[in-house]
C-alpha positions as CSV (number, residue, x, y, z in Angstrom):
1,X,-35.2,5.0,-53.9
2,X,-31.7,6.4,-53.9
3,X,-33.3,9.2,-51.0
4,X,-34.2,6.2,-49.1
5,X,-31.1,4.5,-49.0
6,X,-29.3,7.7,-48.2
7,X,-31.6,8.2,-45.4
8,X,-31.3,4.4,-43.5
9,X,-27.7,4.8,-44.4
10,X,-27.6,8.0,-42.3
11,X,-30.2,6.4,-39.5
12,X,-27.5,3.8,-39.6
13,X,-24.4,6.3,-38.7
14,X,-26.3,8.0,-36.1
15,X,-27.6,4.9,-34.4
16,X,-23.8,3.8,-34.0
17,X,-22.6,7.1,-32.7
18,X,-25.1,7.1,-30.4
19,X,-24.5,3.3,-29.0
20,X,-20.3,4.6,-29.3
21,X,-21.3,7.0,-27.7
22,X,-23.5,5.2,-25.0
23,X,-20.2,2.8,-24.5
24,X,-18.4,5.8,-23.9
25,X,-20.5,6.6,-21.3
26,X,-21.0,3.8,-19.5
27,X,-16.7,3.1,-19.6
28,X,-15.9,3.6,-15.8
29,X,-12.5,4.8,-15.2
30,X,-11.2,4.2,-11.5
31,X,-8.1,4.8,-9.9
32,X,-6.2,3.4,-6.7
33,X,-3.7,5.3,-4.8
34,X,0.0,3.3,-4.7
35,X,2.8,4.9,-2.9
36,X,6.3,5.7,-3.9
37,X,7.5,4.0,-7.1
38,X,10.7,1.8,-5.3
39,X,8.1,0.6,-2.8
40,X,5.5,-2.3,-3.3
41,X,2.3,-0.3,-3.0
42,X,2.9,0.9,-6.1
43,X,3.8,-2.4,-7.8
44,X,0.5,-4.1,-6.5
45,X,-1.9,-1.2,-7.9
46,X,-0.2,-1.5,-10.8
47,X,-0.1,-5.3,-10.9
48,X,-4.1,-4.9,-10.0
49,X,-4.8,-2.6,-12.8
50,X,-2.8,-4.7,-15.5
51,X,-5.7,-7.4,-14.9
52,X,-8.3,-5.1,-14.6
53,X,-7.5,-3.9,-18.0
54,X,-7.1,-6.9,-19.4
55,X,-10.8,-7.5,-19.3
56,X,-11.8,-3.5,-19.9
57,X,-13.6,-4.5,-23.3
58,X,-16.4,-7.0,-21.6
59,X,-16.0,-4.8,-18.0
60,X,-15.8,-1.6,-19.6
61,X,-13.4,-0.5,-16.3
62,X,-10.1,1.1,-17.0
63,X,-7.8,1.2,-14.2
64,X,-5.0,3.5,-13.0
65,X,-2.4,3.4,-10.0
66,X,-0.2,6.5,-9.4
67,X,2.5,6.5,-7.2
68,X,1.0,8.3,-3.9
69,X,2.3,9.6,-0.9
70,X,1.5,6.1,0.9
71,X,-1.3,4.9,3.0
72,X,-2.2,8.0,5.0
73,X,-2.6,10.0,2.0
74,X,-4.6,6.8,0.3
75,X,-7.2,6.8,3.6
76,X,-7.9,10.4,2.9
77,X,-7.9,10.1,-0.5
78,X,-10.6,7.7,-0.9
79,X,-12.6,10.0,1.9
80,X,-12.0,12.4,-0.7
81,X,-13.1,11.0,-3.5
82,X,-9.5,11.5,-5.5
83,X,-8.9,7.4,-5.2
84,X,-11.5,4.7,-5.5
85,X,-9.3,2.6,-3.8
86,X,-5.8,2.7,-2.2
87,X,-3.4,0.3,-0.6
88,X,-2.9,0.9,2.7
89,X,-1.2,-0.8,6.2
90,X,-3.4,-2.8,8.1
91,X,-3.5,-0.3,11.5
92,X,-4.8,2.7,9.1
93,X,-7.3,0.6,8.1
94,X,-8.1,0.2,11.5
95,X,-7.2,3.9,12.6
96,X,-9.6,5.4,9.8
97,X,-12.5,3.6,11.1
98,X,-11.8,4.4,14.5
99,X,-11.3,7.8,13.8
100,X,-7.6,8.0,15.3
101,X,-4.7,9.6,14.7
102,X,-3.4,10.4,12.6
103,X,-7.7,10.9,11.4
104,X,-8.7,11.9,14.7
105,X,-9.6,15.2,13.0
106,X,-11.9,13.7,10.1
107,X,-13.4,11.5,12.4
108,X,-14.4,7.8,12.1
109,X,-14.6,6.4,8.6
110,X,-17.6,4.3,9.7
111,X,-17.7,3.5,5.4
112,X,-14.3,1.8,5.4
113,X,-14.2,-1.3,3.4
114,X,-11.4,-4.1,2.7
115,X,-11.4,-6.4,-0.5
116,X,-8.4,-8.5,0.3
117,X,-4.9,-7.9,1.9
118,X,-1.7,-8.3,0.1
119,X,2.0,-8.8,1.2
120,X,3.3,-8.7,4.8
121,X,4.7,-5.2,5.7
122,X,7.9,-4.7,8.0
123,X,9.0,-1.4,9.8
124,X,12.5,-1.3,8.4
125,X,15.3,0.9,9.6
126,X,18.8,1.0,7.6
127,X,21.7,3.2,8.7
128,X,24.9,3.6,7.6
129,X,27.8,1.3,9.4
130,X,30.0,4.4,9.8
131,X,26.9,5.9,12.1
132,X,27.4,3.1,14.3
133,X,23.6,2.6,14.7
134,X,23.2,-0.8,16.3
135,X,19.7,-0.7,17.9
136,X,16.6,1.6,17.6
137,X,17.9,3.8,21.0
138,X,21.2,4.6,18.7
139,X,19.1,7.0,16.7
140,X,19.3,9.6,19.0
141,X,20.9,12.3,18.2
142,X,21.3,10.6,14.5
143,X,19.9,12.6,11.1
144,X,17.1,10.3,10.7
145,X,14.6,10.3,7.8
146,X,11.0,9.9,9.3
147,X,9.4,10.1,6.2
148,X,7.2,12.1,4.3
149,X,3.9,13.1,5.8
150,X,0.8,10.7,4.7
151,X,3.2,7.6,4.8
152,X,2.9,4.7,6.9
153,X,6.7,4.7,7.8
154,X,6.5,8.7,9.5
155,X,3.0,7.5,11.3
156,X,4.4,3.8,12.7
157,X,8.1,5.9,13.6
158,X,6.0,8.3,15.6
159,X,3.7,5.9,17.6
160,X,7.0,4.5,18.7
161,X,8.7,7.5,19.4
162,X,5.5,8.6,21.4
163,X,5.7,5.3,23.1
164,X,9.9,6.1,24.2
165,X,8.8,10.0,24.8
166,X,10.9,10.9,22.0
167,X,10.3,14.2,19.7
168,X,11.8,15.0,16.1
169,X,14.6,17.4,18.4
170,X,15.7,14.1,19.7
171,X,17.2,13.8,16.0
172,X,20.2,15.8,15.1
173,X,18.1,16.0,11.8
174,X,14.4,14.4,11.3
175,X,14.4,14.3,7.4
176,X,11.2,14.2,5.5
177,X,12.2,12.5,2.0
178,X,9.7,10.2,-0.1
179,X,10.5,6.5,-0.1
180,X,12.8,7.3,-3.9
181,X,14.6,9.8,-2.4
182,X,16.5,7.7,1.0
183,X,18.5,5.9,-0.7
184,X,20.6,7.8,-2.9
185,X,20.6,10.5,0.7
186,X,22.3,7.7,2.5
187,X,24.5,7.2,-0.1
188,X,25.5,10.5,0.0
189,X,25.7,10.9,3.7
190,X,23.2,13.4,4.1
191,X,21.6,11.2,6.3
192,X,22.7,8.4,8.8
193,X,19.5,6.3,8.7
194,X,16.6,5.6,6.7
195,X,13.1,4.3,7.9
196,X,10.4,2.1,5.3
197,X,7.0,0.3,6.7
198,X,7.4,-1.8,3.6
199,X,7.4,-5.4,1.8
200,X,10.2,-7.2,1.5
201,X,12.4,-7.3,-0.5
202,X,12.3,-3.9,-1.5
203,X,14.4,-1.8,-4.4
204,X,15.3,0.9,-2.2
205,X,17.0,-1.2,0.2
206,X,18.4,-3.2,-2.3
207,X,19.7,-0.4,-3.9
208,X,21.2,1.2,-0.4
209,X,22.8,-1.8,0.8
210,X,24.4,-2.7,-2.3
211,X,25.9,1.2,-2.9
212,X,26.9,2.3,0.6
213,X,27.6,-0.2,3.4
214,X,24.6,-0.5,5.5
215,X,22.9,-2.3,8.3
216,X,19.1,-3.6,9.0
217,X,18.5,-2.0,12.6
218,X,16.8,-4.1,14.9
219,X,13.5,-2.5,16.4
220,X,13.1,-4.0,19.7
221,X,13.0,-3.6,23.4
222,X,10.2,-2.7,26.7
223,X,8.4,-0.1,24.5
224,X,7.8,-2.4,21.2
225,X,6.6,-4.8,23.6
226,X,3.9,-2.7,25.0
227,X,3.0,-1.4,21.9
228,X,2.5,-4.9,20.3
229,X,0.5,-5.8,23.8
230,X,-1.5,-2.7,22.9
231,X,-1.9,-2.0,19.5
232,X,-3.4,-5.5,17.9
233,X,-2.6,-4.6,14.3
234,X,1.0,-4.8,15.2
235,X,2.7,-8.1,14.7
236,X,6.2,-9.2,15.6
237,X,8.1,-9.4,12.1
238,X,11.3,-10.0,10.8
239,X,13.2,-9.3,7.8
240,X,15.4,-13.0,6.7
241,X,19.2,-12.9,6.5
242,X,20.8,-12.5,3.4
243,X,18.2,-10.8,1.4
244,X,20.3,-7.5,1.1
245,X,24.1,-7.3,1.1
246,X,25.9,-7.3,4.1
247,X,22.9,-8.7,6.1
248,X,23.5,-12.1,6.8
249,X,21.5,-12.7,9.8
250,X,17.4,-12.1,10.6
251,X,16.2,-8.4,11.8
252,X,13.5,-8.6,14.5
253,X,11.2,-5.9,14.4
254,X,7.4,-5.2,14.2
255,X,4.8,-5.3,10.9
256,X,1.5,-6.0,10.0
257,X,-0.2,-6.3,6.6
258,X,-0.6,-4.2,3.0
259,X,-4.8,-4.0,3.0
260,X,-6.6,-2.9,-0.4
261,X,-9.3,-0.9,0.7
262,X,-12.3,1.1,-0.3
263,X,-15.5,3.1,0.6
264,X,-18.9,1.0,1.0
265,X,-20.4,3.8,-1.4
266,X,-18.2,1.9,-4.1
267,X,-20.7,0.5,-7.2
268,X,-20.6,-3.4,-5.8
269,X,-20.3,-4.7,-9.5
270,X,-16.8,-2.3,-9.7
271,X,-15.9,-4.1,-6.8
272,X,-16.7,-7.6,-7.8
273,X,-14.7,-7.2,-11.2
274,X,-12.0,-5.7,-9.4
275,X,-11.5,-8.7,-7.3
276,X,-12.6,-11.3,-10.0
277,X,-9.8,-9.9,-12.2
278,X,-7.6,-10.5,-9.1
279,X,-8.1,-13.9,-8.5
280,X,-8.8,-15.2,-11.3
281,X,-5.3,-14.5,-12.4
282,X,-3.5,-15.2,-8.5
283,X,-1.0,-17.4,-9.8
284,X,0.4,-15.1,-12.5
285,X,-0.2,-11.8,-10.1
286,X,2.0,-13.9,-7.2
287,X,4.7,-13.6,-10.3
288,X,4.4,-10.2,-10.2
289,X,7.0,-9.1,-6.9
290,X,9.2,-11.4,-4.7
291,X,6.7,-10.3,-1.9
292,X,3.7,-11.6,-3.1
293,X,5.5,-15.2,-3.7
294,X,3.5,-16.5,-0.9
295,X,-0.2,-15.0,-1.3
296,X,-2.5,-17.7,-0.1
297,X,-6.5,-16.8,-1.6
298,X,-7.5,-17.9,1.6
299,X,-5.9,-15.5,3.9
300,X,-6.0,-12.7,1.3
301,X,-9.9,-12.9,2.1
302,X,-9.5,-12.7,6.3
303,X,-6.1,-11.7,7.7
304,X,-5.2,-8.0,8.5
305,X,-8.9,-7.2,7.5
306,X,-9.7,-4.4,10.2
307,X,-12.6,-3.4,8.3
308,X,-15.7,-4.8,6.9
309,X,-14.9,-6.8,3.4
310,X,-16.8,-4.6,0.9
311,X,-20.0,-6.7,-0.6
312,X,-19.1,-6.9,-3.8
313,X,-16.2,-8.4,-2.7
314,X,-18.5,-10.8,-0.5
315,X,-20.1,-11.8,-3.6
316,X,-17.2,-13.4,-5.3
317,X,-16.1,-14.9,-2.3
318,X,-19.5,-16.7,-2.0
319,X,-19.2,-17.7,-5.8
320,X,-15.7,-19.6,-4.7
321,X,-17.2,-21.4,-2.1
322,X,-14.7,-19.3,0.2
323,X,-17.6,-18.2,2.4
């Protein structure tokens, strides 16, 4: 008798380290690609992960969200397979499925997919006061960072400069520091001006304005206007007075929208959860950064979608009664 209870008790142990291990198994781990730590990409992919992971032990998903070179990089990541998913600007949404620069060598992402878009994005430019930088054409001749390559600051910069025939030799200096690493250079005069396609308000502006005395550049004039006439994902955009020190008044210049996007080879059910997790918990995830403040469910699901909303993402819309 004693045999046979030894036995079932060791049945027992490896019939729960076989379902452990089957758990194991079946735990999915994705990941989505951010940007730089001071910018909002990187809060939202970590806001989205936090309620993703609150629900790992009935969804069995664990989510991660590194900071990233920014929404070029995140395009070619999830081509890549590094990232599941990754924030991105609306017009590289648009640009990957078209197969445009800066992907004109990859060719169109036909499998692009969008789950929902986040916070309105502005092309920002801040320059020093002493650099007497008063409008976009004063940056010639300035030491300008452009950005780092893969963001979406250095790719919007250079559809405007290819718009005004401009070149990086039109800059005494065309910088190519991450989003962490402008401020504390304009601080230190290493550079006159510093350029973010980026939510608002932002730490690395707040953090420039309020250690070195700086000024919002407006980006306007004939060539803006024909690239908002031609380029649809562009919007006019501005960023409100007196949200950094020593900017009282509004900035005109142009944005667009922060996109959460995927491939359509993504498991539908990840994708569902992923967006349940979301929604379900809007109110407290609008907590999560001044610029989300005004997330509305309903245009989260439709504007500055320039790809096809995934269909797992479909699915929970449907479930809301939102489609």
């Amino acid at each position: 008798m004693k045999g046979k209870t030894l036995a079932w008790a060791l049945s027992m142990t490896l019939a729960g380290m076989t379902l452990s291990g089957t758990a194991q198994a079946e735990e999915k781990y994705i990941t989505i690609g951010t940007g730089g730590q001071t910018g909002v990409y990187y809060v939202a992919g970590q806001s989205i992960c936090r309620f993703v992971n609150r629900d790992s032990k009935t969804s069995g998903i664990r989510c991660n969200a590194p900071a990233s070179g920014g929404g070029v990089a995140n395009v070619n990541g999830i081509r890549s397979g590094e990232f599941n998913f990754g924030v991105m600007q609306s017009d590289h949404q648009y640009k990957a499925m078209e197969g445009l620069p800066p992907f004109a060598a990859e060719g169109p992402m036909e499998d692009m997919r969008a789950l929902f878009s986040l916070q309105s994005e502005v092309f920002t430019i801040l320059a020093r006061r002493d650099s007497h930088i008063a409008n976009f054409d004063d940056l010639k001749g300035k030491r300008v960072n452009i950005g780092n390559p893969g963001s979406g600051q250095r790719d919007t910069l250079e559809e405007i400069m290819d718009k005004k025939g401009w070149d990086r030799k039109t800059f005494a200096l065309a910088a190519e520091l991450k989003p962490a690493e402008q401020a504390s250079a304009l601080n230190d005069n290493n550079i006159d001006a510093m350029t973010y396609f980026v939510g608002h308000p932002n730490g690395a502006i707040q953090e420039a304005t309020t250690t070195v005395d700086a000024v919002l550049v407006p980006v306007t004039g004939p060539e803006i206007d024909t690239l908002l006439e031609e380029k649809s994902y562009y919007t006019k955009a501005e960023i409100p007075g007196g949200m950094y020190t020593g900017n009282d008044l509004p900035t005109p210049s142009i944005g667009g929208k922060a996109v959460l996007s995927t491939s359509s080879n993504t498991s539908p059910e990840l994708v569902y959860q992923m967006v349940k997790s979301v929604f379900d918990n809007l109110d407290r995830f609008k907590r999560l950064h001044p610029a989300f403040k005004d997330l509305k469910a309903e245009e989260m699901i439709e504007v500055g979608l320039s790809a096809p909303l995934h269909e797992g993402a479909v699915r929970y819309y449907k479930e809301q009664g939102w489609m």
